[in-house]
C-alpha positions as CSV (number, residue, x, y, z in Angstrom):
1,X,-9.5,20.6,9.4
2,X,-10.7,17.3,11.5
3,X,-13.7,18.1,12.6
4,X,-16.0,18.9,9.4
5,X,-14.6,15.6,8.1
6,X,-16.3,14.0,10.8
7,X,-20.4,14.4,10.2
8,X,-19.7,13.7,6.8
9,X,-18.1,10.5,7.6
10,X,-20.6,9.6,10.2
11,X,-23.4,10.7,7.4
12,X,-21.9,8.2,4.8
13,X,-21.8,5.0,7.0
14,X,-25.5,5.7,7.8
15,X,-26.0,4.4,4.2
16,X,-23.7,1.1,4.1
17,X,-25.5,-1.6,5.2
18,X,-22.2,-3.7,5.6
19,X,-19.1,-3.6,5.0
20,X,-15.9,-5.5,3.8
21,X,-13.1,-3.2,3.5
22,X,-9.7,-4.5,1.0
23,X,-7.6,-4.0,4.0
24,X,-3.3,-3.1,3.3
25,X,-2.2,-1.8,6.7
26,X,-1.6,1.5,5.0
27,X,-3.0,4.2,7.1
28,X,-5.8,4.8,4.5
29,X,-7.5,1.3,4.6
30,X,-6.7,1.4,8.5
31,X,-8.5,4.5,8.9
32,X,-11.6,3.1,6.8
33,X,-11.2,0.2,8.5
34,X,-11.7,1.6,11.7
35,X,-14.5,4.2,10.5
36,X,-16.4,0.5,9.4
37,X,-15.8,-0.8,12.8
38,X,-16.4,2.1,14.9
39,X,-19.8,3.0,12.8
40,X,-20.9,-0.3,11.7
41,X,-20.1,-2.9,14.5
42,X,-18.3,-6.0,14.8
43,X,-20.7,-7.5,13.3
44,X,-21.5,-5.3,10.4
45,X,-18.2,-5.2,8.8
46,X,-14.9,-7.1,7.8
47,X,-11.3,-6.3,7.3
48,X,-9.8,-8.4,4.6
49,X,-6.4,-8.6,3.7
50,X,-3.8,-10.5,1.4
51,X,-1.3,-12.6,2.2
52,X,0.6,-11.6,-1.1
53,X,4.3,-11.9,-2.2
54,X,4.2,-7.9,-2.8
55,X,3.3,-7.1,0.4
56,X,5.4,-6.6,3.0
57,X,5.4,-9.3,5.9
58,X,6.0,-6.4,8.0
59,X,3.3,-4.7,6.9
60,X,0.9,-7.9,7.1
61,X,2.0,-7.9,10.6
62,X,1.1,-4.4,11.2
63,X,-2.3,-5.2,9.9
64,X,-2.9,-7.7,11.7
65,X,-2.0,-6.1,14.9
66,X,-3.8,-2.7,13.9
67,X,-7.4,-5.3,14.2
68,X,-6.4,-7.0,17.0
69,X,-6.2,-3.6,19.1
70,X,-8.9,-1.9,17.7
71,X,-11.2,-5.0,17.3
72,X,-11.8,-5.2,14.2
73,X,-12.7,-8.5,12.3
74,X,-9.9,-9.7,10.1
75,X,-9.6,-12.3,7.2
76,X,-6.3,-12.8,5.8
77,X,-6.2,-14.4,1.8
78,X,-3.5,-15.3,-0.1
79,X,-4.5,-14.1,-3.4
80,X,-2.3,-15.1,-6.9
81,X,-1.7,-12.3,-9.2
82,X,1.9,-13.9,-9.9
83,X,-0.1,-16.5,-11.6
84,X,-2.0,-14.2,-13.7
85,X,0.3,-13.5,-17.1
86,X,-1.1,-10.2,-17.1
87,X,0.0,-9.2,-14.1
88,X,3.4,-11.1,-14.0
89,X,4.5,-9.6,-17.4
90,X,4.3,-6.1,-15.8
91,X,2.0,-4.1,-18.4
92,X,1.7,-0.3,-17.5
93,X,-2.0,-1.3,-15.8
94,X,-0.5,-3.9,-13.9
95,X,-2.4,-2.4,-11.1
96,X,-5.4,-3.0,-12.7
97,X,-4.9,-6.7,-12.9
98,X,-3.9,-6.6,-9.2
99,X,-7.2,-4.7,-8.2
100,X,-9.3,-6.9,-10.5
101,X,-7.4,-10.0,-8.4
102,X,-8.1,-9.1,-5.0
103,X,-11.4,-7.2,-5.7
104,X,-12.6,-11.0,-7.3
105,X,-11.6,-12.6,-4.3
106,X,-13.5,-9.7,-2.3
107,X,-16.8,-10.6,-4.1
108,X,-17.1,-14.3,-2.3
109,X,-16.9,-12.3,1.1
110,X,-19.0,-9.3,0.3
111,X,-22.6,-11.2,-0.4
112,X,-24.8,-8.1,-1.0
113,X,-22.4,-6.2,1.3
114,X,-20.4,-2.9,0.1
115,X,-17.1,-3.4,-0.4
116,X,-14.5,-0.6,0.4
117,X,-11.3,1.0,0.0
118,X,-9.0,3.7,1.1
119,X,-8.9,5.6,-1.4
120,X,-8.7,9.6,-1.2
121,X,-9.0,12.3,-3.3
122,X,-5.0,12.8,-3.9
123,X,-5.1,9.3,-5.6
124,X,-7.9,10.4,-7.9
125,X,-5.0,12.6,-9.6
126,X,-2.4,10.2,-9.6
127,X,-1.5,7.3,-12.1
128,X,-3.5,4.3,-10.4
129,X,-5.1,1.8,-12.9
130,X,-6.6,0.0,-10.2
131,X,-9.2,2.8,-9.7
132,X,-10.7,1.6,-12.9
133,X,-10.6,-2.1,-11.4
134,X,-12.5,0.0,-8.8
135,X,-15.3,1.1,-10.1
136,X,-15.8,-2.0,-12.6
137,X,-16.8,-3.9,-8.9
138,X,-18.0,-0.9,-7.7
139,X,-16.0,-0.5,-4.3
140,X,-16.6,2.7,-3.0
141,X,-13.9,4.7,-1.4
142,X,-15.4,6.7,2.0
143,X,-12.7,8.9,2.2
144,X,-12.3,10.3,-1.5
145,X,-16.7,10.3,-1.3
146,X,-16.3,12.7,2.2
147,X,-13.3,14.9,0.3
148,X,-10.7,13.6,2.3
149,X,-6.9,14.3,0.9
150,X,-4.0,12.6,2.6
151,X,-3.5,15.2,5.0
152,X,-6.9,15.2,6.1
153,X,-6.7,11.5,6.6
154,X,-3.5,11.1,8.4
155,X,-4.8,14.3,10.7
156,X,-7.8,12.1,11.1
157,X,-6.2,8.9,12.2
158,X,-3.9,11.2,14.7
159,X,-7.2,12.4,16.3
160,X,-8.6,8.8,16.8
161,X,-4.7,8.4,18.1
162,X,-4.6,5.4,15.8
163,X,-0.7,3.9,15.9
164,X,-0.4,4.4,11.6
165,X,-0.9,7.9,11.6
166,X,2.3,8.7,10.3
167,X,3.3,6.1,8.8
168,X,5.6,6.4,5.3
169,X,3.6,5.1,2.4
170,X,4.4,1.3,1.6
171,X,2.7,0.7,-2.1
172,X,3.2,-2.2,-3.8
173,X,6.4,-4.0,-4.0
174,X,5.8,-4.6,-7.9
175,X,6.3,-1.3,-8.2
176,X,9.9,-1.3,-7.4
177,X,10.2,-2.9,-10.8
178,X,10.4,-1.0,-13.9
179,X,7.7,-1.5,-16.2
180,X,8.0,-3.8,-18.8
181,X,10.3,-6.4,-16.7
182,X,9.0,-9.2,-15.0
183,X,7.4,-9.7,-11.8
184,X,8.6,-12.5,-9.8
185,X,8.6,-13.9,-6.5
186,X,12.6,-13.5,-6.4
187,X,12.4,-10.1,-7.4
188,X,9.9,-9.5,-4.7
189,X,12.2,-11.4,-2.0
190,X,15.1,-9.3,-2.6
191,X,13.3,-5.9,-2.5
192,X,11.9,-6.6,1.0
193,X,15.1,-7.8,2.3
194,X,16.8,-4.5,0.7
195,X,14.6,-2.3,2.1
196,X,14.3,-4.1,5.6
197,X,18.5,-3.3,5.6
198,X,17.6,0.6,4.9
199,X,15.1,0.1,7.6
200,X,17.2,-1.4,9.9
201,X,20.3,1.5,8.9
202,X,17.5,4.1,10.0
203,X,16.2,4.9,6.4
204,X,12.1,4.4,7.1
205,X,11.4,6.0,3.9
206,X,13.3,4.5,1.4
207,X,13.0,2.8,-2.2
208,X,15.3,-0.2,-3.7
209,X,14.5,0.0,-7.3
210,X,14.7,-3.2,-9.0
211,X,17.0,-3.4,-12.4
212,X,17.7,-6.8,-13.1
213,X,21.1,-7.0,-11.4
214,X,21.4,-3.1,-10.6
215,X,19.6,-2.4,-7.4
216,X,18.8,1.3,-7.3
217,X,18.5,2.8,-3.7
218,X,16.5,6.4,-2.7
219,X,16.3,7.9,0.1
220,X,14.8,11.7,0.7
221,X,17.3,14.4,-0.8
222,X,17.7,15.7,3.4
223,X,18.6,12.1,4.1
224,X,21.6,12.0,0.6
225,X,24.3,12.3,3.3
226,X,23.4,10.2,6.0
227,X,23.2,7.5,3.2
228,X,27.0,8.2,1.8
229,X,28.0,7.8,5.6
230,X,26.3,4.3,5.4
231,X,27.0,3.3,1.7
232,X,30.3,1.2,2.6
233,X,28.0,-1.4,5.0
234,X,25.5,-0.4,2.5
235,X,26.7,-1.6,-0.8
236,X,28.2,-5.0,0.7
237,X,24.6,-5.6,2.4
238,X,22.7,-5.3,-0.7
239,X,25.4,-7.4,-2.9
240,X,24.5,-10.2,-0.6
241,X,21.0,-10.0,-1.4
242,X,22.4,-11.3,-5.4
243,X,22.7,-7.7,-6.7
244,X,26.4,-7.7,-9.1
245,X,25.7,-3.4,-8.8
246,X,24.1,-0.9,-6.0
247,X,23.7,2.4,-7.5
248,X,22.7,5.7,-5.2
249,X,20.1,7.8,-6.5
250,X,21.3,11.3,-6.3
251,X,17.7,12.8,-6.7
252,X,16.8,11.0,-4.3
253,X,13.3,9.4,-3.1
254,X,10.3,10.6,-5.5
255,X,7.1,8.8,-5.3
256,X,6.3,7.0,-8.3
257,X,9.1,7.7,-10.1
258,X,9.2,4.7,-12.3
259,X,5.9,6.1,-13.7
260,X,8.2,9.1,-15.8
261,X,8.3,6.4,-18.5
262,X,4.9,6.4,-19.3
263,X,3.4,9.6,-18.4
């Protein structure tokens, strides 16, 4: 249901002064972002996003565009969690390190203003060390706050016809990489490129799993057989990308599946 979502919303932003919301392009920070802007003013709130190596360019470029329709002030950063040791070296709260990154960065721009996130209340039972990172800065998370789960926010963002609505979730590129192995900028740069390929071969939803010099590609278990049609073009694509093996993952695409190895 929409609609009881919306008075509760409404309700919360009454209380935020101002606002600076750590902006992805996902459709949850998009939708917060929005709810900021649509409640709070243009002058009362600010997107801010980061220019990172593990996010998509695509996805910086949907951001970007997302404010520029809907008005919204934007700020793009380039923050450096590569550089931080603890991130790079891939602990199992590697998110944390991430979250503690960007949310520092957030501080200089918030200046006794709230600072936000996208967060809802299907996250709260998932793995996601950056929710500690969270609440250390104390970001608060509208939608999770108003009992929002990802179906009500994508139902949400349909009914303010926002362009994201549907759109397939696009986490973290580090998190292609299992645990444990290093993050690096190469690593990073291959991923995108392999997954812009599944893209481009009409695989929207799709994972390249990054093992050294084994890329690992899922798709979703309906979508096993339009990938063996494709895996010739495929396979030769992904070698190119400095890959010696491409492996198929007969599962198939499961969310978080690199996070079996610690939970």
């Amino acid at each position: 249901m929409v609609h009881p979502h919306l008075g509760r919303l409404e309700a919360w932003f009454e209380q935020c002064p101002h606002a600076v919301v750590a902006f992805s392009g996902g459709v949850d920070s998009s939708l917060v972002a929005y709810l900021a802007r649509k409640h709070l003013g243009p002058d009362r709130c600010l997107a801010v996003i980061s220019a990172s190596p593990s996010l998509k360019l695509q996805d910086l470029d949907a951001g970007k565009s997302f404010c520029h329709v809907h008005d919204i002030p934007l700020r793009v950063i380039e923050t450096r969690e590569l550089q931080n040791s603890d991130y790079a070296s891939n602990p199992e709260n590697r998110c944390y390190f991430c979250k503690h990154t960007l949310y520092t960065e957030l501080i200089e721009y918030a200046d006794n203003q709230w600072i936000l996130n996208g967060t809802n209340t299907d996250d709260l039972g998932d793995y996601r060390p950056g929710l500690h990172a969270a609440r250390e800065f104390h970001v608060h998370s509208p939608l999770s706050e108003c009992g929002l789960n990802k179906e009500d926010v994508r139902a949400l963002a349909r009914h303010y016809e926002l362009a994201c609505w549907d759109k397939p979730a696009s986490p973290c590129m580090s998190s292609r990489i299992p645990y444990g192995q290093r993050v690096t900028r190469e690593k990073l740069q291959q991923i995108e490129a392999g997954e812009t390929l599944l893209l481009n071969a009409g695989f929207p939803i799709a994972r390249l799993r990054h093992y050294g010099d084994c890329a690992r590609i899922e798709v979703p278990q309906d979508r096993l057989e339009d990938l063996h049609a494709a895996r010739t073009n495929l396979q030769s694509e992904i070698h190119a990308l400095g890959f010696a093996k491409v492996e198929f993952d007969e599962e198939g695409f499961i969310s978080g599946k690199l996070n079996r190895a610690i939970l």
